[in-house]
N, C-alpha and C positions, 0 to 999 in steps of 0.2 A: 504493500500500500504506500510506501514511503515516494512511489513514484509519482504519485496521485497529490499529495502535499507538498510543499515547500515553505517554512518559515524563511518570514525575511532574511533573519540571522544565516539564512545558507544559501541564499542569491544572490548572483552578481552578472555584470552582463553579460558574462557565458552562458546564461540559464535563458539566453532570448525565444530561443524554438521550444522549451518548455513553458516559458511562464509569460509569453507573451512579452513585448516591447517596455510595456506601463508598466508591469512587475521587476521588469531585469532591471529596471534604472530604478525602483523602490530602493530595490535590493541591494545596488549596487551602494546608493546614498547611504543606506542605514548602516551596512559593514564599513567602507570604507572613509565617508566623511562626519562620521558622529567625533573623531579628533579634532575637527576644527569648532567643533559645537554646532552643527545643522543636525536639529532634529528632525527627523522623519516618525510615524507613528507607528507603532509595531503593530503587525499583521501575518498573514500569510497566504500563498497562493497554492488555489487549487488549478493542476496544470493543463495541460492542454491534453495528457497523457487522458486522465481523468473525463476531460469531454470526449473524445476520441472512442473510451470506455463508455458512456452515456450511448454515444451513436450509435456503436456495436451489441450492448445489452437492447435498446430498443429495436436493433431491426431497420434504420431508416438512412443508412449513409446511402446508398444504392438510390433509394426513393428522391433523396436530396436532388444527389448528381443529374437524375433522367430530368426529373424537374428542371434545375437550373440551365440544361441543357437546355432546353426549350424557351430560350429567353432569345427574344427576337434583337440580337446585341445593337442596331441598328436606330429601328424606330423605338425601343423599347416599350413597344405597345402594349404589352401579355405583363410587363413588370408588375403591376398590382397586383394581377390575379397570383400570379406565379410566388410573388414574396408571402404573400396572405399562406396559401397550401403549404407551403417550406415551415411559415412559422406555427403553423398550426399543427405538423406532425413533429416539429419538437417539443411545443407546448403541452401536448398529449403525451408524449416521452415520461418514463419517470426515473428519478436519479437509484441505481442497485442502492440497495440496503448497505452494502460494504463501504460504499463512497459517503454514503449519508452519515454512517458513523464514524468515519474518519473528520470530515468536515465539522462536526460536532465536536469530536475532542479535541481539536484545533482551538475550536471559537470557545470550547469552555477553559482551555489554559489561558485564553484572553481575559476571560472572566474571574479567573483565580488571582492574577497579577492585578486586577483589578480590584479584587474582594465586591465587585458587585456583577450583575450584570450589566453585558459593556452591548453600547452600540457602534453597529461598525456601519463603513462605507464600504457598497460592496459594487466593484467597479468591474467593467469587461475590459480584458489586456490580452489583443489579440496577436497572434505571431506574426503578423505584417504590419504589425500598429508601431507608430513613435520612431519610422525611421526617418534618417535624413532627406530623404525626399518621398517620402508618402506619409503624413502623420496620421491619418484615419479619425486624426481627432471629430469627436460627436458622432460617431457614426455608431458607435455602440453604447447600450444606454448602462448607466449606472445607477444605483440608488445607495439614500444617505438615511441616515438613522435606524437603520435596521437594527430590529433589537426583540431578542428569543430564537430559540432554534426554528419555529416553522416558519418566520418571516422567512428568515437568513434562507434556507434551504430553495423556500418560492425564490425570493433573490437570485440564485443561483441559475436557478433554473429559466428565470427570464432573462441573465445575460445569455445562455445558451441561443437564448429565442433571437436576441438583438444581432446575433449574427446573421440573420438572414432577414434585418430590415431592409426596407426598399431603397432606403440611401445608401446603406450599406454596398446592396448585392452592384446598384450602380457605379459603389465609390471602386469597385474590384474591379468591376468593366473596363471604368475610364482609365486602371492605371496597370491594368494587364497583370492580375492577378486568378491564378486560377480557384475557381471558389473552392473547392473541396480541399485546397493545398494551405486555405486560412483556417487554423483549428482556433478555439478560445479558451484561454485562460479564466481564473477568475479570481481577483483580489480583494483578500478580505481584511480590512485595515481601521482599528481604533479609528472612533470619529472624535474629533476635535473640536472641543465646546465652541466653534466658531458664530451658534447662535445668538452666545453671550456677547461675543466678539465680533473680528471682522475678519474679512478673509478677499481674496481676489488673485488678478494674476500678472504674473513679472515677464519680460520681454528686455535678451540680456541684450539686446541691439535695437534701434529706434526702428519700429514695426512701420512707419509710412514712409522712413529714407533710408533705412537700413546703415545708418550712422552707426560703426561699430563701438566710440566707446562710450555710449549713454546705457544705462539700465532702464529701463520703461516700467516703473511700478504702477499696478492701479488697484484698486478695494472700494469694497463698500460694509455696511455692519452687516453683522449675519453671515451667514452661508454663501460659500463663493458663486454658488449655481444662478445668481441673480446678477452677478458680471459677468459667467461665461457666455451665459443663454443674453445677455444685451439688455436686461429688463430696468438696468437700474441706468444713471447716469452716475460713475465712481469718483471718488479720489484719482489722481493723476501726482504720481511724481517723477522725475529723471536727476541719477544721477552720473556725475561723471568719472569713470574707471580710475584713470591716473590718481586723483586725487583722494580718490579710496584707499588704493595701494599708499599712498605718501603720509594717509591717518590724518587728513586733512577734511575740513568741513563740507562737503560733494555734492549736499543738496543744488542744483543748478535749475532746479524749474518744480512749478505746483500747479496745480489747478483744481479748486474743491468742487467736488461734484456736488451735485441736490440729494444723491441716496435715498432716493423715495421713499423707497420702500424696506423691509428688515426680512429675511428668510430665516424663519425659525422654526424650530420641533414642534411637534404637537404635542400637545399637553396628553396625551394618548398615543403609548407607545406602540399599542395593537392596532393604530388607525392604520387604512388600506393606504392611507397617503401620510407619509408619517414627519411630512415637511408641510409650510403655509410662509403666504407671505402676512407683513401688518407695516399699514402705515408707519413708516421712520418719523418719531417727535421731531417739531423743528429745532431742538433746542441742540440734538444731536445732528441734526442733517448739515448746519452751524460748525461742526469741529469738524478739524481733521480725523483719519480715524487711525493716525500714527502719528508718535512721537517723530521729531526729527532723530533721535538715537536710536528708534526704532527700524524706521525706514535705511540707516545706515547699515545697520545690521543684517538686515535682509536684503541689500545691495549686497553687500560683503559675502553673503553667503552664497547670492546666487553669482556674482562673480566668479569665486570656486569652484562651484558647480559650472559652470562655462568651462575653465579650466582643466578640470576635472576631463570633461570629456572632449574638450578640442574643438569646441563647435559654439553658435550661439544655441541659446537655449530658449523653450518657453516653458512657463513654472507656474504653479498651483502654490498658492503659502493659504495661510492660518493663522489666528491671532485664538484663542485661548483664550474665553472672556471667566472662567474659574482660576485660572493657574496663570495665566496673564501671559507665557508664552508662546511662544512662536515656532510655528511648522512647515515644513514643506509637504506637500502634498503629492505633489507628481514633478517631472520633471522631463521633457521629450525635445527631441531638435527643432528649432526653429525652421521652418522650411522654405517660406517665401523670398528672403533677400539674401540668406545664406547661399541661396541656387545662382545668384545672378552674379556676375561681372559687370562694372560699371564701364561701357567703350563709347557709346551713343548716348546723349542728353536732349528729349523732346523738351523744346519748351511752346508753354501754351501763354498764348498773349489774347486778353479779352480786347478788343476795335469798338467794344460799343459797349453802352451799362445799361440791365435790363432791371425792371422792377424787383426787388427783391422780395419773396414770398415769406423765404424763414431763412433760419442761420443755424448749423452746428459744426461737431467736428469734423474736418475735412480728413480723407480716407485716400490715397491718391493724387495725382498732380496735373489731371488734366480737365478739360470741359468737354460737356457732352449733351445732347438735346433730343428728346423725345418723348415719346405718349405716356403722360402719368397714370399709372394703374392703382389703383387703390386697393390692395388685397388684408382685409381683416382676418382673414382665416383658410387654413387650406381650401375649404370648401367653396372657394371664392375662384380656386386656382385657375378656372376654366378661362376667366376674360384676361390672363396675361398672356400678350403677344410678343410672338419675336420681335427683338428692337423695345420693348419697352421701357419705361423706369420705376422702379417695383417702390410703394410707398406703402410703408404698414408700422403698426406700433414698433414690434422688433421679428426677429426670423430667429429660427432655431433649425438645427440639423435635419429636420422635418421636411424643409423648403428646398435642401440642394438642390433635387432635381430642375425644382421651379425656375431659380435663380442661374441658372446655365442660359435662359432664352433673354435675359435683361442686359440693358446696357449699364446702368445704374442703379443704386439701392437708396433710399433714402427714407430713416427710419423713426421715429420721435425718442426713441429712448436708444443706451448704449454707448459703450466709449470704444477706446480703440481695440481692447481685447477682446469687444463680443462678436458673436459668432458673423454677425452683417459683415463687421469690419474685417475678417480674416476671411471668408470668403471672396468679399471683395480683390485684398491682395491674391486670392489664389487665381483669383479670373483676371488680374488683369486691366479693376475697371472700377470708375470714383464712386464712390458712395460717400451722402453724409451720415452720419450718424448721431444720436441726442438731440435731433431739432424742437425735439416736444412738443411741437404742435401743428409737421408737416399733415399729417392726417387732415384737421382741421381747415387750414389754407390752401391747399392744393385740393382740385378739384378733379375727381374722377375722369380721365380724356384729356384734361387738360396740356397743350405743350408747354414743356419745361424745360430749363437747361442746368445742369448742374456745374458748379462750378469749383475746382479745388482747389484754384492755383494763384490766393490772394493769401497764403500761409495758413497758421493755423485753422480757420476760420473758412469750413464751407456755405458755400450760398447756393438757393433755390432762385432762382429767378424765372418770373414770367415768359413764357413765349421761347423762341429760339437763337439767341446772341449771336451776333457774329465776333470770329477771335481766328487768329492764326499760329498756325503752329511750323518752328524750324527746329531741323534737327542735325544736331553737331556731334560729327566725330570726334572725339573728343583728342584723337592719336593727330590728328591733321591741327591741331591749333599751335601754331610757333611759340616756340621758348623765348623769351627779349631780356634784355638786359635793365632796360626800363618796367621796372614793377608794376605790373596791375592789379589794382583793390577793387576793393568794395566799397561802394556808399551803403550803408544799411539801417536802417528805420524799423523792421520786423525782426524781433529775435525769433520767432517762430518760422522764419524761414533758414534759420540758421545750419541746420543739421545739414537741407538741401543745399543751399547756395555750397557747401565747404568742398562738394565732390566736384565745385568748377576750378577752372585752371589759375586761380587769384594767387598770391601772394599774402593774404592777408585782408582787415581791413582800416580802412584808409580814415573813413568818418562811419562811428559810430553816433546817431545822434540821440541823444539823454534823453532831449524833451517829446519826444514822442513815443518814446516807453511813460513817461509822465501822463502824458494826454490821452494813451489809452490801455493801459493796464491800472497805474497808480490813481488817475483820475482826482486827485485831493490835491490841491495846494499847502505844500509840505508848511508853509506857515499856521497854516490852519488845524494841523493835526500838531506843531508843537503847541499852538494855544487853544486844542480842544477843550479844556477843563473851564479857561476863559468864553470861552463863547454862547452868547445868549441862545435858547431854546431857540433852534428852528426848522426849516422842514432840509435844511443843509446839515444839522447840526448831527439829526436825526441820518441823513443818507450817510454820512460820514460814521456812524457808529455802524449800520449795516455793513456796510464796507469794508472795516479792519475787521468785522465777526472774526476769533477764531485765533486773533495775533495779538502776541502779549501786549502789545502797548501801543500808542499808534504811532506811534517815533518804528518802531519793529515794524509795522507797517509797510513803513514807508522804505525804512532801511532793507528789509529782506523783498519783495517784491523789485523792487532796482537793481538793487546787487545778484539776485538769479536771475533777472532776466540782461544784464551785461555779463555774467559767467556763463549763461546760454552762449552766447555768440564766441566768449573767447575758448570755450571748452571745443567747440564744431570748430573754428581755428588753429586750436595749440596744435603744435607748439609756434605758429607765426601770426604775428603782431595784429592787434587790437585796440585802433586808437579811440579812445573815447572822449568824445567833445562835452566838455561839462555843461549844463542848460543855456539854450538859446533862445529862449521863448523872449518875444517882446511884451511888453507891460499888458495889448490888450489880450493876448495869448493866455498868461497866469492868468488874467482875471475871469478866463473862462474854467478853471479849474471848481472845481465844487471848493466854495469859501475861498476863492480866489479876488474877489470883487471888494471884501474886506480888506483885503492887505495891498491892493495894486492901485497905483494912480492912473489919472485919465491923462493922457498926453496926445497932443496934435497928433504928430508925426513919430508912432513907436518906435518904426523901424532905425529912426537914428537918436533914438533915447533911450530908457532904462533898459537896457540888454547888456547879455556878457558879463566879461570881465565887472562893469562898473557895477552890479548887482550882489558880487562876491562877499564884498568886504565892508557894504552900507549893512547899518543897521538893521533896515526894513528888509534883506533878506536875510543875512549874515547866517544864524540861524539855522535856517533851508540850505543854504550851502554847506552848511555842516553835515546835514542827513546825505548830502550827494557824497562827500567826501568819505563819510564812515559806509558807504557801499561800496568804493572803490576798495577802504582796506581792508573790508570784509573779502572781496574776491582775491584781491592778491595775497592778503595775507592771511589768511582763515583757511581761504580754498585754493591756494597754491599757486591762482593764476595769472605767476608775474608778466602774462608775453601781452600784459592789459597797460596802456599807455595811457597817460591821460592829455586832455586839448584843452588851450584857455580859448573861448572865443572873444573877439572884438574888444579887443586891448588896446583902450587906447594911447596908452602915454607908456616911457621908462617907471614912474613912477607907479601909476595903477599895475603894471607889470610885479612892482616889488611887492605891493600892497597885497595883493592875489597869492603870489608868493608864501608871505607871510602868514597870511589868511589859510591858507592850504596845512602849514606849517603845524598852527596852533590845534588844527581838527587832527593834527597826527599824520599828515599823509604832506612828508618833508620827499621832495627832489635830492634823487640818487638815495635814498634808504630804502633798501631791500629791491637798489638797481630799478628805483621807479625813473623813468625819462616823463618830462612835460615839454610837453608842443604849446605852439603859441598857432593860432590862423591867421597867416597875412588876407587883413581883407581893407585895412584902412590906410590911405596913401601916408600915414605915419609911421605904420608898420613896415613900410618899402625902405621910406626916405631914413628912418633911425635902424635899420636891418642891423646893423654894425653892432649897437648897443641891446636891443633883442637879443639876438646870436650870445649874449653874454650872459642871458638869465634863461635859455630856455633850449632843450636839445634838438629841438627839430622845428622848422616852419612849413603847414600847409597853408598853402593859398588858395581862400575863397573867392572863385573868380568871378560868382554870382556879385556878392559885397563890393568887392574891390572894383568890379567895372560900374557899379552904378556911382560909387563914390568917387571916383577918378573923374568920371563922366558928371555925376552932378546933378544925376535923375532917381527917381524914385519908382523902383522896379516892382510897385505895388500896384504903380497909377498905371491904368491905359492908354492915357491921354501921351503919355512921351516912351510908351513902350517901345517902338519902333525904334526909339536913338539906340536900347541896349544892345550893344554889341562886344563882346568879348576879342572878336578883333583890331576892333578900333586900334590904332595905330597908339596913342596914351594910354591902353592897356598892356597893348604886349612890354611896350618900354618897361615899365612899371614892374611886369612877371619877369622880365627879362633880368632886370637890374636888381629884384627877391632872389633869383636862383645862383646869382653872382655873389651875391652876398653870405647865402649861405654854402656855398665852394668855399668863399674865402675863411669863411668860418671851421669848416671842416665838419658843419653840422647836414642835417637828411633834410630835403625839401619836397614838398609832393605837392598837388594840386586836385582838389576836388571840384568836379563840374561836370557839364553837361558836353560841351563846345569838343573835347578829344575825341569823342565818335561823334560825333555830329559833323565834325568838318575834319575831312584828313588833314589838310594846314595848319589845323593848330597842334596837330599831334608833331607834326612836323616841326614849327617853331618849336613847342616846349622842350621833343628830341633832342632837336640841335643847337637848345642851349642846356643842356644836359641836366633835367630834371631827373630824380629819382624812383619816383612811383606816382600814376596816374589813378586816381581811383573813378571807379563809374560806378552808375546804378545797376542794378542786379541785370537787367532786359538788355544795359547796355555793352557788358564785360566784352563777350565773344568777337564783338564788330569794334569795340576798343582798342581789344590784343591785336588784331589785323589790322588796326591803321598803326599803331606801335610797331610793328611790325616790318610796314613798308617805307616807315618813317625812318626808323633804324638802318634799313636797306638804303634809302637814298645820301642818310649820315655816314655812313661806313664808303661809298660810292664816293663822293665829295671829296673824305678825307683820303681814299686811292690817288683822288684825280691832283 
């Protein structure tokens, strides 16, 4: 009989063709990484030997095979009827009396270690399940709380059945599996107070760019079955590997989900349904459902677990809401970005903005437009058409088939790890996900167009947009000597932008991480306690829910989302331009309109530098500064530079300086460099004396040409004068780049004008600037005029 069982304690992943995929990696975790401290929950498997014995005592492998044979592999038209007959002569099946009491003295030493009776998780771990390139994941069903011998035994015996689900017998078709040659395992595993708790699932590589060194954790409270199945919207965290390894602070990104809902036992251990969901109180939907030492720790672990096996990973954890800790649950290859090679980069560009419908997480990076199908339930299945875009609360393993004829998914609930979203990556094809109330606003028929590829954040849109798409070899792009950056504004596109051919980025700008993440005017959360009851007062309390203070706030929201950027960067350079917003800009912040004056003309008043070290911010610039040293020095990420902008005098230079100094964050400690922006013709003419207080100069050629020029690049009315080549512009760049040669310090230039006109890549070339940076749409058609700019510099200097 011993062939028939397997305690964890004697699996490892040589036990794959016995114990199935799901078991052989239990097995392997429990014996070999219980030294680093990853728990896994002790169990055991009944093996494949043991079903194998099921099929042969009942008489029905023969019966299977003729059956399955008879499946029309094509049109799959007989699949219903054919899957139904299969599971119904296992169903009928009964497990021999010898296997039933093996399986029992199993589950009752479970029970002894326990001193009660214990409920188990009793999962199907099929011998083609959890490989590198077929994970089978959902395709066989498990159940949770199982607790008494004749549940467990039923248990059993309907993972026997799940192998001959319709999804199932499909998912064998599509990936050339012979059915008879896939036996099933069954594993019988301690269940984990997770309904006290919280639980969900980790992704040791970013599952929408396949950015290899993020951890992608996500959770909700309760039982993890409400984040695999997509029902809930979870927690979201990423952290980053280096800085794990280095024991340094790695949280690099958050996003709190709503958590709807809570998946919990039943008060009724005998019920036929022995799980339920219940409204999640708001009070808790409000917190995170980990600590930050928490979420560390199960980075750390499932890093190992990457490690461990060579490969990225996708993981099952636990939270222990009796004993407070924490489990791994499963652990299998990640399959979707692990397969690909990055050689070719589509990008998609929207030409027009269509009404937008709803918004959630974007799943994919491309746009896409057709027939909205509204499907509430399978029984709906019948009116989705090939070409459609499938809209429904959320999908479960039930729908594959369905989901093969759609061009898109768009779901109201679910994050990136539920089953919408990983399907999606297997097809191929965008979906959004968590919109919460696509159902609602999209109209059955209606066209739509999905759109993924404005970062984090997918949009529905009305009707059918027009957008183009180019696609770049990535092996064809020239190498220059002249560095090309980034301008970057979206740290959510971060992961993406870092697999293009950049050097780096060039401007990072603050205030719009401010404008649409932080949303509060940091003055306002330092004197929250000061501020009269208001309906600001009030959204400002909503808003930090969750964070210890609202200084923490402010500080931890900034600082991971500039360690987003430089984490998808490291180890090359991340210049971060400290706040540019003008005076009417802050005063659109929530409690912004309290602390900011009214000025004619913002653009050439309280901004920059002269905002640092006045009183009326002084302050706020403190919060900016304790972010930077939170990322460089907390979380390791020195390759993070920082920018003054619009400086105007020696003097306000020293001041800012100073200012910087007193918040802790001193020039050259711990090898920090500060950049100054040439964008004011004082910045040109004093370069000499600059170059002495500051390591690098970029040049704003937007600023500097209006100011050179004289016009106000706000107004319509003299738009036509700005010109970046104006003849007292190029002087101007020309005699910045001289300056800082003679200094011996790095000069770069951020703008629009180097791909937009090969000429001025040309001028900047060949007065030998050191990095160009552009916007993301604009890099590729950048490097190529760098490129032929170089070519004619180098030609010149032959001639």
């Amino acid at each position: 009989m011993n062939s028939f069982i397997l305690p964890f304690e004697k699996i490892n992943l040589g036990h794959l063709a016995e114990t199935g995929g799901k078991n052989a990696s239990l097995g392997e975790m429990f014996n070999k990484l219980k030294f680093l401290g990853i728990k896994v929950p002790d169990g055991f498997a009944v093996t494949a030997a043991a079903y194998q014995y099921f099929l042969a005592y009942n008489k029905i492998e023969e019966k299977l095979k003729q059956l399955l044979d008879t499946i029309d592999s094509k049109s799959l038209s007989n699949l219903p009827d054919i899957g139904k007959q299969c599971r119904l002569l296992v169903a009928e099946g009964k497990l021999p009396d010898d296997l039933k009491n093996e399986i029992l003295k199993y589950y009752a030493s479970l029970n002894s270690a326990a001193n009660e009776t214990t409920s188990v998780a009793v999962r199907s771990s099929a011998t083609a399940e959890d490989l590198p390139t077929a994970s089978f994941a959902g395709q066989h069903d498990s159940f949770l709380n199982v607790n008494g011998n004749e549940l467990l035994l039923k248990a059993v015996l309907k993972c026997y059945v799940s192998l001959f689900n319709d999804r199932a017998i499909k998912y064998r078709i599509d990936n050339g599996f012979e059915h008879m040659d896939v036996a099933l395992s069954v594993g019988i595993q301690r269940m984990v107070r997770a309904d006290k708790g919280a639980a969900g699932v980790i992704f040791t590589i970013d599952p929408e760019t396949g950015f290899k060194n993020a951890i992608y954790i996500t959770g909700a409270w309760g039982l993890g079955e409400n984040v695999v199945q997509g029902a809930v919207n979870p927690d979201e965290f990423w952290v980053f590997k280096p800085s794990l390894e280095l024991h340094k602070e790695s949280i690099i990104g958050r996003n709190l989900g709503d958590k709807a809902n809570t998946m919990v036992y039943s008060e009724d251990p005998l019920a036929e349904i022995p799980i339920h969901n219940i409204e999640t109180p708001a009070q808790k939907r409000a917190q995170w459902i980990l600590t930050d030492t928490e979420v560390q720790q199960l980075a750390k672990w499932c890093y190992e677990i990457e490690k461990h096996y060579g490969m990225a990973m996708d993981i099952e954890w636990a939270k222990d809401g009796e004993d407070q800790e924490i489990y791994i649950l499963q652990a299998r290859p990640e399959t979707v970005h692990s397969q690909k090679s990055i050689g070719k980069i589509k990008n998609y560009k929207l030409t027009e903005k269509g009404t937008v419908l709803c918004t959630g997480k974007a799943v994919g990076r491309t746009i896409i437009s057709g027939r909205a199908c509204i499907i509430n339930s399978l029984n709906e299945a019948y009116k989705l058409q090939q070409g459609d875009v499938l809209v429904a609360d959320n999908t479960n393993p039930d729908w594959n088939s369905l989901l093969r004829k759609v061009v898109s998914i768009v779901t109201n609930k679910g994050g990136r790890t539920s089953h919408a979203s990983i399907v999606a990556r297997e097809l191929g094809i965008a979906a959004i996900v968590g919109a919460g109330n696509a159902t609602q606003v999209i109209k059955d028929g209606q066209l739509i167009s999905v759109v993924c590829t404005e970062g984090d954040e997918g949009q529905v849109m009305d009707g059918s947009v027009a957008f183009e798409v180019t696609e770049t070899d990535l092996s064809t792009i020239p190498v220059t000597i002249t560095q090309p950056m980034f301008i970057l504004a979206d740290p959510d596109r971060a992961f993406e932008l870092s697999q293009f051919p950049s050097k780096g980025v060039g401007l990072l700008r603050m205030e719009f991480i401010i404008n649409n993440s932080i949303l509060i005017h940091p003055m306002a959360l330092i004197n929250y306690d000061q501020l009269a009851d208001s309906p600001e007062k009030k959204t400002i309390a909503h808003l930090t829910a969750g964070y210890k203070s609202k200084r923490d706030y402010f500080i931890s929201k900034l600082s991971e989302a500039i360690a987003k950027v430089a984490a998808a960067f490291h180890p090359r350079d991340v210049i971060v331009r400290m706040s540019d917003f003008k005076s009417n800009e802050y005063a659109s912040l929530v409690g912004g309109r309290l602390y900011e004056p009214k000025e004619e003309n913002p653009m050439i008043g309280f901004r920059g530098a002269s905002r640092y070290y006045d009183e009326r911010y002084k302050a706020g610039f403190g919060l900016e500064c304790e972010a930077i040293l939170r990322v460089r020095n907390t979380m390791g990420l020195t390759n993070v530079k920082v920018m003054i902008p619009f400086c105007r005098t020696i003097q306000e230079a020293k001041n800012v300086l100073q200012t910087m100094e007193e918040f802790g964050l001193k020039r050259g400690k711990n090898g920090l460099e500060v950049y100054v922006m040439i964008e004011i013709p004082s910045n040109v003419i004093l370069a000499d004396q600059f170059a002495m207080l500051f390591d690098g100069f970029s040049i704003g050629s937007n600023d500097l040409t209006q100011l050179t020029l004289g016009l106000d690049r706000d107004s319509e009315i003299v738009s036509h004068l700005f010109d970046e080549n104006n003849e007292a512009v190029t002087i101007m760049i020309a005699q910045a780049i001289r300056a800082a040669k003679k200094a011996g310090i790095k000069i770069g230039l951020c703008g629009q004008a180097p791909s937009d006109f090969p000429a001025f890549s040309q001028f900047l070339v060949a007065n030998g600037i050191d990095s160009i940076s552009f916007t993301p749409d604009a890099l590729l058609k950048g490097i190529q005029n760098i490129s032929e700019a170089e070519k004619i510099k180098h030609t010149v200097a032959k001639a």
